[in-house]
C-alpha positions as CSV (number, residue, x, y, z in Angstrom):
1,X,-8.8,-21.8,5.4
2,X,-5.1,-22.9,7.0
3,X,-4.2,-22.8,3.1
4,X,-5.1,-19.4,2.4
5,X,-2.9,-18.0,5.6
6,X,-0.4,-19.2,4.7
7,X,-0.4,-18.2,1.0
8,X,-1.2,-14.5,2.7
9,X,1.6,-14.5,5.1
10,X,4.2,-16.0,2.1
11,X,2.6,-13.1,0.2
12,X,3.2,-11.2,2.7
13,X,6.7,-12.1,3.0
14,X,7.7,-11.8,-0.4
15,X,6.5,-8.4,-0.3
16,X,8.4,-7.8,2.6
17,X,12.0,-8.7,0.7
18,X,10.8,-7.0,-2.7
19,X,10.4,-3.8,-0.6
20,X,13.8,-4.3,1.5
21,X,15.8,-4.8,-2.2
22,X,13.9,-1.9,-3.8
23,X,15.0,0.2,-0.8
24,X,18.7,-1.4,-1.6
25,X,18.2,-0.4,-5.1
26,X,17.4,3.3,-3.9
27,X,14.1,3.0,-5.1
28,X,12.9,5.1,-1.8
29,X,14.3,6.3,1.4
30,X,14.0,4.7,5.0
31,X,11.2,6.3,5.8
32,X,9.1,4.7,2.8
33,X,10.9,1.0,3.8
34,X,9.9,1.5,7.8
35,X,6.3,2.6,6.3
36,X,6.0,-0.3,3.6
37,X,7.5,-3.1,6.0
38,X,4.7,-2.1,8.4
39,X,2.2,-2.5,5.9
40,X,3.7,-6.0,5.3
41,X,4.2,-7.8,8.9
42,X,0.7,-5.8,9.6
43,X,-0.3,-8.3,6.9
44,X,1.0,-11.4,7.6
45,X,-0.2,-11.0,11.0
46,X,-3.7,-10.4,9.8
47,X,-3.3,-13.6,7.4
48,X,-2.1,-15.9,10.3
49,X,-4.5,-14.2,12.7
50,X,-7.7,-13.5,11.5
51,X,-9.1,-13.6,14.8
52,X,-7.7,-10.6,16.0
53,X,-10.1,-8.5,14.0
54,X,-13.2,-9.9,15.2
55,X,-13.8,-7.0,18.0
56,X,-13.7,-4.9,14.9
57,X,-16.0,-7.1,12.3
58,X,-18.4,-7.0,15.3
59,X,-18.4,-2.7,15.7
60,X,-19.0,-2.6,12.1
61,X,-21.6,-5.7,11.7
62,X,-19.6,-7.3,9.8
63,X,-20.3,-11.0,9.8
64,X,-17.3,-13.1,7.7
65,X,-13.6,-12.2,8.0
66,X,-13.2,-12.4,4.3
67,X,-15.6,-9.4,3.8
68,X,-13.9,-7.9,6.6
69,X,-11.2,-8.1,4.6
70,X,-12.0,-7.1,1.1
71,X,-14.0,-4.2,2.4
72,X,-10.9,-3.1,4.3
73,X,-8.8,-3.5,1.0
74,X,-10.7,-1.7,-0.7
75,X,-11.1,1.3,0.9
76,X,-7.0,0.7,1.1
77,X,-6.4,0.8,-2.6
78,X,-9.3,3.7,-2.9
79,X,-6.9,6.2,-1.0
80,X,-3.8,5.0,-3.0
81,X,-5.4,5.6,-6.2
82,X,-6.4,9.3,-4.9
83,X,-3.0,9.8,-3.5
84,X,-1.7,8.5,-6.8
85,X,-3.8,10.6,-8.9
86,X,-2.8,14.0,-6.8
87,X,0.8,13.1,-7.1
88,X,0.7,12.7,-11.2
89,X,-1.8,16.0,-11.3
90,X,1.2,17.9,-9.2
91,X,3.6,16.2,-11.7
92,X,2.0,16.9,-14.5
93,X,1.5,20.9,-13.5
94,X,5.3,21.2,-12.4
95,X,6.4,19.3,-16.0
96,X,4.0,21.8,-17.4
97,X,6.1,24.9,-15.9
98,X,8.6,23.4,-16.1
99,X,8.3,23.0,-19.8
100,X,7.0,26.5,-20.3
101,X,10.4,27.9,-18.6
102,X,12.7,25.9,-20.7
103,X,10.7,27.0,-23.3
104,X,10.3,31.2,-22.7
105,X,14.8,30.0,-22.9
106,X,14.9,29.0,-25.9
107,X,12.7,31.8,-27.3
């Protein structure tokens, strides 16, 4: 298991500098680097300390860390797809007026 920590808190760190050089590349503002670089130490302190969520496992009957883990990660990446898919349906109707405008212009 000592491997797999510390492949998840070098993942963890790698994520950490991709989200520090898209901030540098203006890819999103402070507030999205403070959020994202949360999400990351937040993970490689769950990856070198899996221990700390055993007060949890046991609340929710959950008996290995691993499925601790996955079940956590997926109910993660469930609310960033539906966050994703609210953000391109917003998109997609303002592209859609906006699109309707510049044509009505033109007309």
């Amino acid at each position: 298991m000592f491997i797999l920590q510390i492949i998840g808190m070098l993942f963890g760190a790698i994520m950490c500098y991709f989200t520090f050089l898209n901030y540098k590349r203006n890819e999103y503002q402070k507030t999205g680097l403070i959020m994202w670089t949360l999400i990351w130490i937040g993970f490689i302190i769950l990856a070198g300390f899996p221990t700390m969520v055993y007060g949890i496992m046991e609340f929710f009957q959950v008996e290995r860390t691993m499925d601790f883990y996955v079940l956590v990660g997926f109910f993660t990446f469930s609310i960033i797809i539906f966050q994703n898919y609210l953000r391109t349906k917003k998109n997609e109707k303002r592209l859609t007026t906006l699109t309707t405008k510049i044509a009505q212009k033109i007309e």
